[in-house]
matplotlib code that plots the C-alpha trace (Angstrom):
import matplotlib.pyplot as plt

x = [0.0, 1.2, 0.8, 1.6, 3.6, 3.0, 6.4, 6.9, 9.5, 12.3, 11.8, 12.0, 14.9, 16.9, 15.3, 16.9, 20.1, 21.1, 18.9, 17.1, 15.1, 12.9, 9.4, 8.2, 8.0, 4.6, 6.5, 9.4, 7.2, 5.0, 7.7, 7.2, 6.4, 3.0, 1.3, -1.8, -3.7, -5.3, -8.4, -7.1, -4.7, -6.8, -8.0, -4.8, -4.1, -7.0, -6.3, -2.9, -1.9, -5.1, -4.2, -0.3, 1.7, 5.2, 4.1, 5.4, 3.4, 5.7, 5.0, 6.4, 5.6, 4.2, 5.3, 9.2, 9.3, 8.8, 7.9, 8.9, 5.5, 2.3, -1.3, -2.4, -6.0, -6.0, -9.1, -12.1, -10.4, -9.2, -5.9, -3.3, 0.4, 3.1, 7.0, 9.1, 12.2, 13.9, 13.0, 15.2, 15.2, 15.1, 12.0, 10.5, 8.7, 8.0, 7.6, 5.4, 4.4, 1.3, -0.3, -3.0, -5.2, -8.4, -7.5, -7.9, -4.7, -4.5, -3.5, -1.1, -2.7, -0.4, -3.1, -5.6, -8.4, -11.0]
y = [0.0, 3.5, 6.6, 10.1, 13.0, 16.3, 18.6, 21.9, 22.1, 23.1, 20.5, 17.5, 19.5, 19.7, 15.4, 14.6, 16.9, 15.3, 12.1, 12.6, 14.9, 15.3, 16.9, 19.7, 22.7, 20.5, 17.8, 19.2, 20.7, 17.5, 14.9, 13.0, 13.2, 13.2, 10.8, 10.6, 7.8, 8.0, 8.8, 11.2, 12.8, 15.2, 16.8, 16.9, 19.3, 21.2, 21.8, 22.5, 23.5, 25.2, 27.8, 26.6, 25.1, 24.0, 21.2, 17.4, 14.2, 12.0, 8.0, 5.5, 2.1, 1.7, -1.9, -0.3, 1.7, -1.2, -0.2, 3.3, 4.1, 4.4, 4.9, 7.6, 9.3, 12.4, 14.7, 13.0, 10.1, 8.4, 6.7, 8.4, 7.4, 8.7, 8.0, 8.5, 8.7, 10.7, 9.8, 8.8, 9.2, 5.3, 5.3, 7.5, 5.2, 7.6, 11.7, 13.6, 17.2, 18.2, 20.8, 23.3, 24.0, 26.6, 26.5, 22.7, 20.1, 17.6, 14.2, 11.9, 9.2, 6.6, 7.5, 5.1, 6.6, 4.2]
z = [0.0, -0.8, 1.5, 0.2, 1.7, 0.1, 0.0, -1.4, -4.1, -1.7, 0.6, -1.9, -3.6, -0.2, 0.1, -3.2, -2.2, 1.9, 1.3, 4.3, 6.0, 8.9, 7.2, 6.8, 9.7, 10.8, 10.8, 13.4, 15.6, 16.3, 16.4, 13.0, 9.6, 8.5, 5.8, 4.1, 2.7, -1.2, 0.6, 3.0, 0.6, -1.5, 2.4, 3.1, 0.2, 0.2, 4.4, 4.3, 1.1, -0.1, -3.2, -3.8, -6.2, -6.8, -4.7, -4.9, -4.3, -3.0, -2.7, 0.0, 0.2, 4.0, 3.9, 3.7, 6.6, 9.6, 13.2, 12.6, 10.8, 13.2, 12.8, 15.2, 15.5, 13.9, 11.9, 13.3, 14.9, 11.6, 11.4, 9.9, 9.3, 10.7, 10.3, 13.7, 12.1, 9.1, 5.5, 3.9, -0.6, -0.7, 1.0, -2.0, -4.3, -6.9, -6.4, -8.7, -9.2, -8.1, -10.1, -9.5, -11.9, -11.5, -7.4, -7.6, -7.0, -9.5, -8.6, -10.6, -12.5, -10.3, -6.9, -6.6, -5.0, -3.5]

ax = plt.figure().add_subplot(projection="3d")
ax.plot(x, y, z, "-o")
ax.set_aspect("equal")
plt.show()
């Protein structure tokens, strides 16, 4: 199963640059780095990243990351991954750009939405 983490383009540059990185500021001030689902993914744009672009879908097999990911209660008490430890460019499945067209992200082709 894939879970998606949505980067700005200088936070998968400086990814793709070290080969790791600790998430986004969200991410460092709550402890780990945050994860959506295919079906919590578009909320997650449209919450956080409302009206930008130069964005990055980026992919991670869940099955990859072990005992380091965990699936915590978060908006209305739905699971959510989370990774409690740096991610690392080998965990990155595939990363696409993530577009905005008319105020609306669109998705990759590759996300499966149920």
């Amino acid at each position: 199963m894939l879970i998606y983490k949505i980067f700005r383009a200088i936070e998968w540059t400086n990814l793709r640059v070290d080969g790791t990185t600790i998430g986004a500021p969200i991410d460092i001030n709550d402890g780990y780095i945050h994860f959506s689902t295919a079906n919590q993914v578009k909320e997650t744009a449209t919450k956080y990243f409302a009206d930008l672009d130069d964005l990055f879908l980026i992919a991670v097999d869940k099955n990859t990351l072990g005992d380091d990911l965990k699936w915590e209660p978060s908006r209305g008490g739905v699971l959510f991954p989370h990774l409690y430890r740096k991610m690392t460019i080998s965990d990155v499945y595939w990363a696409k750009p993530l577009l905005l067209k008319d105020r609306i992200h669109q998705f990759p082709t590759e996300v499966k939405f149920e």
